[in-house]
N, C-alpha and C positions, 0 to 999 in steps of 0.2 A: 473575474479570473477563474473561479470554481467552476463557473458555467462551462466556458469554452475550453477549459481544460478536457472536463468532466463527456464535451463534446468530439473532441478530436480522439479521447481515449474510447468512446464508446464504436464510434467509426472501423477502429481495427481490432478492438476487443474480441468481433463477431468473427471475421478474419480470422486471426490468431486461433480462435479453439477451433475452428471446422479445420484447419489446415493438423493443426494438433493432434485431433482423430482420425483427420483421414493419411497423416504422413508415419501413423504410431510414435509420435515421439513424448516422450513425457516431461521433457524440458518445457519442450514446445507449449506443451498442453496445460502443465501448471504455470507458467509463464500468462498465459490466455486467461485461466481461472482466474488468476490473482488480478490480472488485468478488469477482471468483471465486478472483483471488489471494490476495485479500486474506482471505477466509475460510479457504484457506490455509494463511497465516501466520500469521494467529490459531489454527487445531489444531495450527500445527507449537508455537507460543509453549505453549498450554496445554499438549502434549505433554512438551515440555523442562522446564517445570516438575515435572511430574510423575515425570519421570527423576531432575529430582533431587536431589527427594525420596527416592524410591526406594532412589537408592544413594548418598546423604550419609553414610553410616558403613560404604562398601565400602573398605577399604583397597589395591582396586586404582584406584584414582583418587589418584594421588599430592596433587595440589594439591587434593583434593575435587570434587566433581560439579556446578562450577557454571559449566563450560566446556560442557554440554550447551543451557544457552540461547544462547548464544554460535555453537556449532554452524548451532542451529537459524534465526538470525540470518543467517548466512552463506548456508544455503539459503533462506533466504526471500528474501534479496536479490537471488542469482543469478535466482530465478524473476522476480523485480519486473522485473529488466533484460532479460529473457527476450521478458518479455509489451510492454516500453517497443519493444522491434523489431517486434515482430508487429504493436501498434497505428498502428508510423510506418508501413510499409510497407503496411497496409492505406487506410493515410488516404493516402497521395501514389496508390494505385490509384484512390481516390475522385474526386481531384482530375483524371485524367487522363479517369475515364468516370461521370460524376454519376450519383446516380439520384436521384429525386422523394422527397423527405422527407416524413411526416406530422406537420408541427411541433406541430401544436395538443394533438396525445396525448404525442406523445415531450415536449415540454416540462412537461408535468404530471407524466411519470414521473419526469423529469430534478429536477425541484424534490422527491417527495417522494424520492429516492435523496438527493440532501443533508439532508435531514432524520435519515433513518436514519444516514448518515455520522457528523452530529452527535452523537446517539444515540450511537454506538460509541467516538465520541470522550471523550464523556463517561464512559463505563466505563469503559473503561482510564485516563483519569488518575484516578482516585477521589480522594484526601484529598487535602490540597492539600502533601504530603512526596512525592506520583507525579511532581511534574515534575524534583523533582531524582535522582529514579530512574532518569529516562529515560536521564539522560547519565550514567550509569553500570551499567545494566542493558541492554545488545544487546538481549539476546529482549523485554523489554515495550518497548524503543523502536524494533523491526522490526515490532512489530504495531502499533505507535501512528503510524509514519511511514505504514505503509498505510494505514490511516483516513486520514489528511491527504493522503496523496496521492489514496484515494477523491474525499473532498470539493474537492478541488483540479480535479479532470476532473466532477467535477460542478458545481461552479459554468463551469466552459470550456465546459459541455454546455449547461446552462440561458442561458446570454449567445450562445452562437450557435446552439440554436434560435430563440431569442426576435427573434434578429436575421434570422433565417430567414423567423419566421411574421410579423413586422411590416412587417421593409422590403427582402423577397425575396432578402437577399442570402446566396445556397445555399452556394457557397463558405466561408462560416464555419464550416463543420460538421465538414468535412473536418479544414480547419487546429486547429480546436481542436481534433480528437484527435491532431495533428501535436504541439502546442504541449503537450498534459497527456503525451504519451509521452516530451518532452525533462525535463519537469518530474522523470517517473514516472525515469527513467535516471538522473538528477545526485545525487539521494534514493538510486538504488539503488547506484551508486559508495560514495556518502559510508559506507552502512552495510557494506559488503563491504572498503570498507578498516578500518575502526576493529574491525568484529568478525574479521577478518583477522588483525589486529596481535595480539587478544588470546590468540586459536587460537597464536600463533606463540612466546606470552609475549616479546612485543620488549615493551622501558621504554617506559610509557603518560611519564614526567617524566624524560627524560633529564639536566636540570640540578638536580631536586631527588637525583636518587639519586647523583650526582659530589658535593655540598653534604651528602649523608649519609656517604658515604666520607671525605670529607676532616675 
């Protein structure tokens, strides 16, 4: 599911940022960047999987091989927060020196890039036992929080071109990439601590495992 998620997102990824610079919109174009992380963290997810597999019967992995999504989780995170500074600081430069948006294209890109979002989103959750996967699988819920964070700056993209090409107000454009890069950072926290914790083996139930001792 990582793979052809990871495939369908990389298809319009390229799309999306050439359309991004050549329409000046910065919705658009952080919408696209994120979109390139997100492809990714979807090869880093498929990757880790495949590790480990790999080495699930290496007896140098004590606890077994399945701190490799976990890993891969942690690096995907870091990059999420990476790219969440790049998109703020590019969008307050926006803010300070505008340039002329082509709302009426970038909005058509901006809507079918949620679309594909969806798409992706829908792969990775597959049956309906994936949602309780997510909150206990890092790696499939670092590539499933990108999709959501994707579609998250794509709907902030599509609401302020739209607000752009109907009723001139340019300024939104900017701010939404402000506003999907605090979204894009709180997401990328949330995952670098919990897949932190597990890297570290700290007690995910501190009062159930004192309730097992006693």
């Amino acid at each position: 599911r990582a793979r052809l998620a990871a495939l369908i997102t990389a298809l319009f990824m390229v799309v999306e940022i050439a359309c991004g610079l050549a329409f000046h919109s910065m919705a658009l174009l952080a919408d696209g960047v994120h979109m390139a992380t997100h492809v990714g963290a979807l090869g880093l997810a498929a990757g880790a999987y495949w590790l480990a597999r790999r080495h699930a019967g290496n007896a140098r992995f004590t606890f077994g091989s399945g701190k490799f999504g976990d890993l891969a989780a942690f690096s995907s995170a870091i990059v999420l927060g990476i790219t969440a500074l790049a998109v703020a600081i590019e969008s307050i430069a926006r803010l300070i020196a505008p340039a002329e948006v082509l709302y009426g294209s970038a909005l058509l890109v901006a809507a079918i890039g949620l679309g594909v979002n969806l798409i992706s989103a829908l792969i990775l959750k597959g049956d309906g036992h994936a949602h309780d996967h997510h909150h206990h699988d890092n790696n499939l819920r670092a590539a499933y929080v990108h999709v959501l964070a994707d579609a998250a700056t794509s709907v902030l993209a599509i609401v302020a071109l739209a607000c752009g090409y109907f009723f001139g107000l340019s300024v939104l454009d900017p701010l939404a990439a402000l506003v999907g890069a605090f979204v894009i950072a709180s997401w990328s926290y949330g995952l670098i601590r919990d897949s932190a914790m597990v890297l570290l083996d700290a007690d995910s139930n501190p009062t159930r495992s004192r309730a097992i001792k006693e």
